[in-house]
N, C-alpha and C positions, 0 to 999 in steps of 0.2 A: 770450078770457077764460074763455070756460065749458070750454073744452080744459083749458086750464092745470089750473082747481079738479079737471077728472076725474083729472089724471095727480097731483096733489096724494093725491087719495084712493086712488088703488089704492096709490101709495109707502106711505101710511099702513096703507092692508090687507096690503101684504105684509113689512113691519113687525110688524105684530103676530101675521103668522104664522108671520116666522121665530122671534120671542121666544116662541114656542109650540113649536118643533120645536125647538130648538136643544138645550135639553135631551135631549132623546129621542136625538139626534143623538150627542150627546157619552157618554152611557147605553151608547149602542150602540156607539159605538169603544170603550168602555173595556174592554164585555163581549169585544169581538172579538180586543181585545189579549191578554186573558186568557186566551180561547180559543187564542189562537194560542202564549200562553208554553208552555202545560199539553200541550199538542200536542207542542211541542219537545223538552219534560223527560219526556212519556212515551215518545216514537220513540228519546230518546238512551239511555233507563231499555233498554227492549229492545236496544237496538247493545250497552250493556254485557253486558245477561243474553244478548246472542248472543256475545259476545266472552267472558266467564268458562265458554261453556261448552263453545266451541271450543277455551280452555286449558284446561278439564278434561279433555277429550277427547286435547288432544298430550301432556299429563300421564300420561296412561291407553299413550297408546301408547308412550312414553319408557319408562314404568318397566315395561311387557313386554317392551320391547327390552333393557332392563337386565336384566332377569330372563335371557331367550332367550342373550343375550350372556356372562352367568356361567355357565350351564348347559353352552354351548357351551365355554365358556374348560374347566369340568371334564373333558369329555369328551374335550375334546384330549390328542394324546400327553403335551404336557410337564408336565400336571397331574399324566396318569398316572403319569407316570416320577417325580415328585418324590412323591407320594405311595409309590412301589413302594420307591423309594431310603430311604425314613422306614423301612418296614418293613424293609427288609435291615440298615440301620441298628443296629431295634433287635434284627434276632434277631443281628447280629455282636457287638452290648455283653453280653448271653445267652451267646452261646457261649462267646465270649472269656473269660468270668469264671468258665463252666463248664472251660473249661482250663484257667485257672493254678489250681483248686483242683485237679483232677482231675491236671494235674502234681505241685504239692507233696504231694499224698497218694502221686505216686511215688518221689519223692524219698526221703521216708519211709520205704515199704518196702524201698528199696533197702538202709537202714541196719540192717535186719533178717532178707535174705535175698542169697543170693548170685546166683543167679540167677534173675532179673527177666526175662527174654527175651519171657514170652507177655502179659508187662503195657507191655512195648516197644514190641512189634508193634500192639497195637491203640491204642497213642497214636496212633503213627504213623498209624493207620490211620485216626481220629478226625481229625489235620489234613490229610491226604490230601482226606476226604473236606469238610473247611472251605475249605479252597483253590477247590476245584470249588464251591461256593457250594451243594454240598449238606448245607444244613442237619440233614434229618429224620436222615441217614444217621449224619452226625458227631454231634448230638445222641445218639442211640441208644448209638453207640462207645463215646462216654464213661458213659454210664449202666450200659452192661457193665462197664468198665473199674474203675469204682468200685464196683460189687457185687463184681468179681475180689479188688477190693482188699481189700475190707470181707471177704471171707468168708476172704481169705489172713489178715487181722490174727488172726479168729477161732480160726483155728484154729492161729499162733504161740500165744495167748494160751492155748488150749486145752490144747496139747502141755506148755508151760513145767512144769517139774519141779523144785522146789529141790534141789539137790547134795546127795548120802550125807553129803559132808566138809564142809559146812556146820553148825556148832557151833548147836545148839536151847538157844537162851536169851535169857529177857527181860531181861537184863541187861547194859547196852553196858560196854565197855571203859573202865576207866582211862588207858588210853593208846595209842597207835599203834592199829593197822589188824586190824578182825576183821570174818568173814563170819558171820552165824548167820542161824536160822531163829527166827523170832519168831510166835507167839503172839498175835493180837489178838482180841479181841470179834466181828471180824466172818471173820476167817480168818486163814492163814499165811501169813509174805510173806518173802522173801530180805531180806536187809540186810544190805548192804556199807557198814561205817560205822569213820571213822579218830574217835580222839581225842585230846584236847591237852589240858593242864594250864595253865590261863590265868596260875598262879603262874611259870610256868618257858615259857610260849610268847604270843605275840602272835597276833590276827586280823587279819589286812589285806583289801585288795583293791586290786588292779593292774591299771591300763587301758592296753590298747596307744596311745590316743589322750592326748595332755597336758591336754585341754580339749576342751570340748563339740562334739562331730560330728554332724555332719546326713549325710551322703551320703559312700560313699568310703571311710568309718572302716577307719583299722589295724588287723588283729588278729593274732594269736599264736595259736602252740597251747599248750594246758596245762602239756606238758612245757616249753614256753621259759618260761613265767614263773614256773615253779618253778626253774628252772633260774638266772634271773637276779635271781632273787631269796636264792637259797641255802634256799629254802622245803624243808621235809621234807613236806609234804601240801599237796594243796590241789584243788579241784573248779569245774565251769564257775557263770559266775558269772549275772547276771538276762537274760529273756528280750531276743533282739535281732531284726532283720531282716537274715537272710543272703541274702549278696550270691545264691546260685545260686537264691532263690524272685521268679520272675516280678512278684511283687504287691510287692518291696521294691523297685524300678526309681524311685531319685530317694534312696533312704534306705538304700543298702547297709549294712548292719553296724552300723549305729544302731540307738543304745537312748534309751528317751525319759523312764526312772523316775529317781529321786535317788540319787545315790552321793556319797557318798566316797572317792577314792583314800588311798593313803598317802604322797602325798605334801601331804597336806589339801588338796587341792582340789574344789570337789562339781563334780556336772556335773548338767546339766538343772534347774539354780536355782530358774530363773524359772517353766518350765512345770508345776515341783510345789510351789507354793506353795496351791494346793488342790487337791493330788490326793487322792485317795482309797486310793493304794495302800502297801498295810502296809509296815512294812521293822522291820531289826534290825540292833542294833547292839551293838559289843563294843569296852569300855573298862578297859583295866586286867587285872584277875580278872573282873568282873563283868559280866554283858549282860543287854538287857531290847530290848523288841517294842515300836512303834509301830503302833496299827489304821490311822491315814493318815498320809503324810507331812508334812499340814497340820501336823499337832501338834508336826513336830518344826524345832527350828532349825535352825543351820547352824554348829554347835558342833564346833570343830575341836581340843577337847581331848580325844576321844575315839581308838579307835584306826583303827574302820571304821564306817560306814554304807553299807548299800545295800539300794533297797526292790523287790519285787516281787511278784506275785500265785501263790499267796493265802499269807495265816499260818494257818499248820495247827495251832500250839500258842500257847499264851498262858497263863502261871500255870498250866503242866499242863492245860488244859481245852481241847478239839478247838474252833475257832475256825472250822475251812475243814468245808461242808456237800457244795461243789458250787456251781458257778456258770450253769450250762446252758452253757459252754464246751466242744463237744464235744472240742477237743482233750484240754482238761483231766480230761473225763469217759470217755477210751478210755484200756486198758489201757498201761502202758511203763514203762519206767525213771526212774522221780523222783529227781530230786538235792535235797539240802536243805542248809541248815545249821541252826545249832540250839546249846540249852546245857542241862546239868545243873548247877546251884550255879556251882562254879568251871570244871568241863571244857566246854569246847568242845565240837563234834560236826560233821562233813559228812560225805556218805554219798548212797547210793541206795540205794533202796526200788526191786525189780525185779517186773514185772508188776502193775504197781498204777496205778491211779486218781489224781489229787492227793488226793482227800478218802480214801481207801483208804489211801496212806502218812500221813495225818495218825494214823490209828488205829494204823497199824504201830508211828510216832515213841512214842505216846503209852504203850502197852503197854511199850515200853525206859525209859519212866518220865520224857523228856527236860521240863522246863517251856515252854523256848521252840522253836518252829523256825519256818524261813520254806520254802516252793518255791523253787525254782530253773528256770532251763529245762533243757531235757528234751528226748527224740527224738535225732535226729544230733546235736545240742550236748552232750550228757551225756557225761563225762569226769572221773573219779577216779583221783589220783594218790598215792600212797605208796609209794617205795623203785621205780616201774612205774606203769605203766595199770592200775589196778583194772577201768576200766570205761573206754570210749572207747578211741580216744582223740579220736573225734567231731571237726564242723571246729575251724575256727581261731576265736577268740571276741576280743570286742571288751575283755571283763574277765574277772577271776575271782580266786575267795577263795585264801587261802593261809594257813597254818599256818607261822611264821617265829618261832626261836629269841627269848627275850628277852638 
């Protein structure tokens, strides 16, 4: 019995000892838990900061291989060759452009000297040396070539003498075809100038083409469309792209300003509905100057229209100063047409400027006149060639019986 009560007693002591620890117990797992989460999320905190730094690291090496790898790609032949080929590229666009001027400037003198041979030679010599891919050599060729040139025009323009039998007077003709020497403000100039009574003749203008040409255009020479027309005068008509200059390759013999034929048709309608460029026109007896084409319709009871650069007269007052057009601005043969009151006028003006024959015009006392083209195109006709008889031209004025 007294066994029993002992073991009674100790159950109840260690009873009250576990309700004494058990807390503490459960204290300490909870802390241990804690300790073990914080354990976990700092070892996995470090694996990330060792893993973002390991990709910073293959990052770092990637973009020097990328680097090493373009450097390398430059260095190679095919970099070099495409970048070599860029340059040959551009000095062939250079050359090439330096030739077809450096041609049409031969072209040119051909129409004012007869023999050309040392200016031949060193074209030649200029695409000899382009062929062989030598630049510096054929660059140089042509830059003689064009001083040869320039100093040849010089000294045409220098030598030019107006004719003993050339009549000195400012005062143009009443009718048909006189050469004088005229008198201007700023010097003396030839002038080969026919004239018409608009009471007793018509203006026209006759195009080898029927309708508007872009490339290919038909053209004539001056004597056939005086001839088919039964015309007594008549001169080359607005600037064109002839077929034999290099840089007209797509627009042979095309012209791109407003005209009128006579058979009323215009050409180039649509693309001078705001041009800029003058033109004149002759209706009846009477003619008058438009400063842009914009301004004028497409009025087909007149008898001509055709516009081109520049109007040298307007109301008697000099209109053309100079345009920085160096063609416009070296010496040659100007064709014009033009009017006083009722008479008509076409003519060249020889060794002159465009803005040089507007003063010539002006001094003969005419109100209106337009340019014409000029160089090889220049061609004056009455009873013969006055002047030309230059190529073959896509249009041109006429002077035709009423």
């Amino acid at each position: 019995m007294k066994q029993i009560i002992n073991l009674k007693n100790i159950i109840t002591k260690r009873r009250i000892h576990l309700l004494i620890f058990l807390p503490i117990i459960l204290v300490f797992i909870l802390l241990l838990l804690q300790f073990t989460y914080y354990s976990t999320q700092l070892i996995s905190s470090k694996t990330k900061i060792t893993s973002l730094s390991v990709s910073e690291s293959n990052l770092k090496k990637k973009l020097a291989k990328v680097e090493k790898d373009l450097l390398d790609l430059k260095n190679q032949d095919q970099y070099k060759r495409n970048e070599e080929l860029q340059a040959n590229i551009q000095k062939i666009e250079t050359t090439y452009k330096k030739t077809i001027t450096s041609y049409e400037k031969l072209l040119d003198i051909k129409t004012q000297l007869k023999n050309t041979t040392k200016f031949d030679d060193l074209f030649a010599q200029s695409i000899s040396y382009l062929s062989q891919r030598n630049y510096a050599s054929g660059d140089a060729t042509l830059n003689n070539l064009n001083k040869l040139i320039d100093d040849e025009k010089a000294k045409i323009q220098a030598s030019f003498v107006i004719p003993v039998a050339a009549t000195q007077s400012n005062s143009p003709p009443s009718s048909g075809y006189s050469r004088q020497s005229v008198n201007s403000d700023i010097g003396t100039y030839l002038v080969d100038i026919i004239a018409a009574d608009l009471n007793s003749a018509r203006v026209i203008v006759d195009t080898a083409s029927e309708s508007d040409c872009a490339n290919d255009c038909p053209v004539l020479s001056l004597g056939d469309y005086v001839s088919r027309n039964g015309a007594f005068a008549g001169v080359n008509g607005a600037y064109f792209c002839p077929a034999e200059y290099p840089s007209c390759a797509g627009r042979t013999n095309s012209f791109d300003t407003l005209l009128m034929n006579k058979n009323k048709t215009y050409f180039n309608s649509e693309n001078n509905k705001y041009s800029s460029v003058p033109l004149i026109y002759f209706s009846g007896s009477s003619a008058g100057v438009r400063g842009q084409s914009l301004d004028w319709g497409r009025d087909t009871g007149v008898d001509m229209v055709l516009a081109n650069q520049g109007l040298l007269l307007s109301g008697g007052n000099i209109s053309f100063g100079g345009d920085g057009d160096p063609k416009k601005g070296s010496k040659g043969s100007r064709s014009f047409v033009g009017n006083k009151g009722t008479i008509a006028y076409i003519g060249v003006v020889h060794n002159a400027t465009v803005a040089e024959s507007a003063h010539a015009l002006k001094a003969l006392g005419l109100e209106n006149a337009l340019n014409l083209d000029s160089g090889g195109s220049t061609a004056l006709w009455s009873g013969g060639y006055k002047a030309g008889p230059g190529r073959n031209l896509p249009n041109a004025i006429l002077f035709v019986r009423k």
